[in-house]
C-alpha positions in Angstrom: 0.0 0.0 0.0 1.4 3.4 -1.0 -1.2 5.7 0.7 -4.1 5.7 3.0 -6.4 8.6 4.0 -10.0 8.3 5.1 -12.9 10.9 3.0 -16.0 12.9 5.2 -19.1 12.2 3.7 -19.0 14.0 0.1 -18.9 13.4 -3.6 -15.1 14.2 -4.6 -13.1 13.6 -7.8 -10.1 11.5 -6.8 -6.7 11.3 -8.8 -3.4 10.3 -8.2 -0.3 10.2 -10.4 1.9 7.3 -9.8 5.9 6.8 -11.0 7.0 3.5 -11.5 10.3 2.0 -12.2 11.9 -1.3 -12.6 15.7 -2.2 -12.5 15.5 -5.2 -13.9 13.6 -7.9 -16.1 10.4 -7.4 -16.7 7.0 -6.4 -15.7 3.4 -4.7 -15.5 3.0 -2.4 -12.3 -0.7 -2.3 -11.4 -1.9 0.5 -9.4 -5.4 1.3 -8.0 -7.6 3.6 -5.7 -9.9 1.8 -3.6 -11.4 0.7 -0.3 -15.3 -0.5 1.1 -17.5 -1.7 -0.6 -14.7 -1.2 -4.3 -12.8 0.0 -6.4 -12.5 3.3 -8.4 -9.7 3.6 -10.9 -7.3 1.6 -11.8 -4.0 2.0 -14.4 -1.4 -0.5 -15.3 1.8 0.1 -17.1 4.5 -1.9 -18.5 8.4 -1.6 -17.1 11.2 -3.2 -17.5 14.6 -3.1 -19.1 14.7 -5.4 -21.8 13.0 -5.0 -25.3 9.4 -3.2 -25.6 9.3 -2.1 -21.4 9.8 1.2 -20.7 12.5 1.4 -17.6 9.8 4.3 -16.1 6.3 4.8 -16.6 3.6 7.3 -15.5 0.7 6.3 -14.7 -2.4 8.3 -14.0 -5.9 7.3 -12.1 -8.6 9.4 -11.9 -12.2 8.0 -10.4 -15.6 9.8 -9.2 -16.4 8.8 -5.2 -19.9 9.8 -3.8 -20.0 8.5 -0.5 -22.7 9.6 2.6 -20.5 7.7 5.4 -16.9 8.7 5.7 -15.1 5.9 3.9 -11.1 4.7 4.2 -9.6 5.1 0.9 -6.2 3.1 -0.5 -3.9 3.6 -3.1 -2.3 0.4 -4.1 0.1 -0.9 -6.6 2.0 -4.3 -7.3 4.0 -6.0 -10.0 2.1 -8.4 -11.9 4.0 -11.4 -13.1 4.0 -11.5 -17.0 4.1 -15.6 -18.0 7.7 -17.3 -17.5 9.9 -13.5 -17.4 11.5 -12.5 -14.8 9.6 -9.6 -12.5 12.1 -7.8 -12.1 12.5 -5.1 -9.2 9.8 -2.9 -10.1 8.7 0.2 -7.3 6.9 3.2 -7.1 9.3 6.1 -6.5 7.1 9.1 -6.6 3.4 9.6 -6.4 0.8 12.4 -6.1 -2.7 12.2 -4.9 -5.4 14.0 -4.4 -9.2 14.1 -3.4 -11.2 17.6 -4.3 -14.6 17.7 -2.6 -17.0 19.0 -5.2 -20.6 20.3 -5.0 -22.2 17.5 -7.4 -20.9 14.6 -9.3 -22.0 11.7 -11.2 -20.7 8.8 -12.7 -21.3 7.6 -16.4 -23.0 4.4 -16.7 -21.8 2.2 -19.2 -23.9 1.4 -22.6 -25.7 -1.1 -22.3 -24.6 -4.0 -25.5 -27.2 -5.2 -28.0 -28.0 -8.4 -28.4 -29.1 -9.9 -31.9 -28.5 -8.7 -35.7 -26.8 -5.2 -35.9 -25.2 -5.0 -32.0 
């Protein structure tokens, strides 16, 4: 866990921007904002040293929380393993976070898909 912070009652637009690294062989850094009852944004990137990884990556989250209980918010990240490669030493070395309460927020709902000829 990188950061922990609990949020008053409010609907606030959450970001963070996260720096991660990796020394050696390979990998994808996950990172994501959450707590009770989920999740809210979430960004991966891939680092490493060896052909197609960038050795640093920024990654940015953003994610809308409207919550009427105060609720305990994390920022996590981890290095997921990528098949047979080596993981590597990938870290965060810098982030930025931050929660702006706002007067009124919502959150797109995704389309629903069509079923049948067409969709």
């Amino acid at each position: 866990m990188i950061q922990h912070f609990t949020l008053e009652p409010g609907q606030y637009l959450v970001t963070a921007e996260v720096l991660a690294q990796n020394r050696t062989g390979e990998g994808v850094v996950v990172c994501q904002i959450g707590g009770a009852p989920g999740y809210y944004a979430l960004a991966q990137g891939a680092v490493g040293t060896t052909a197609g990884f960038a050795q640093q990556q920024t990654l940015e989250q953003q994610g809308v929380i409207i919550t009427s209980t105060p609720l305990d918010l994390d920022v996590v990240c981890w290095n997921a393993i990528q098949g047979d490669a080596p993981t590597g030493e990938a870290f965060v070395n810098f982030y930025d976070l931050t929660a702006s309460r706002t007067s009124s927020a919502d959150r797109a709902r995704p389309a629903r898909r069509r079923s049948g000829p067409g969709g």
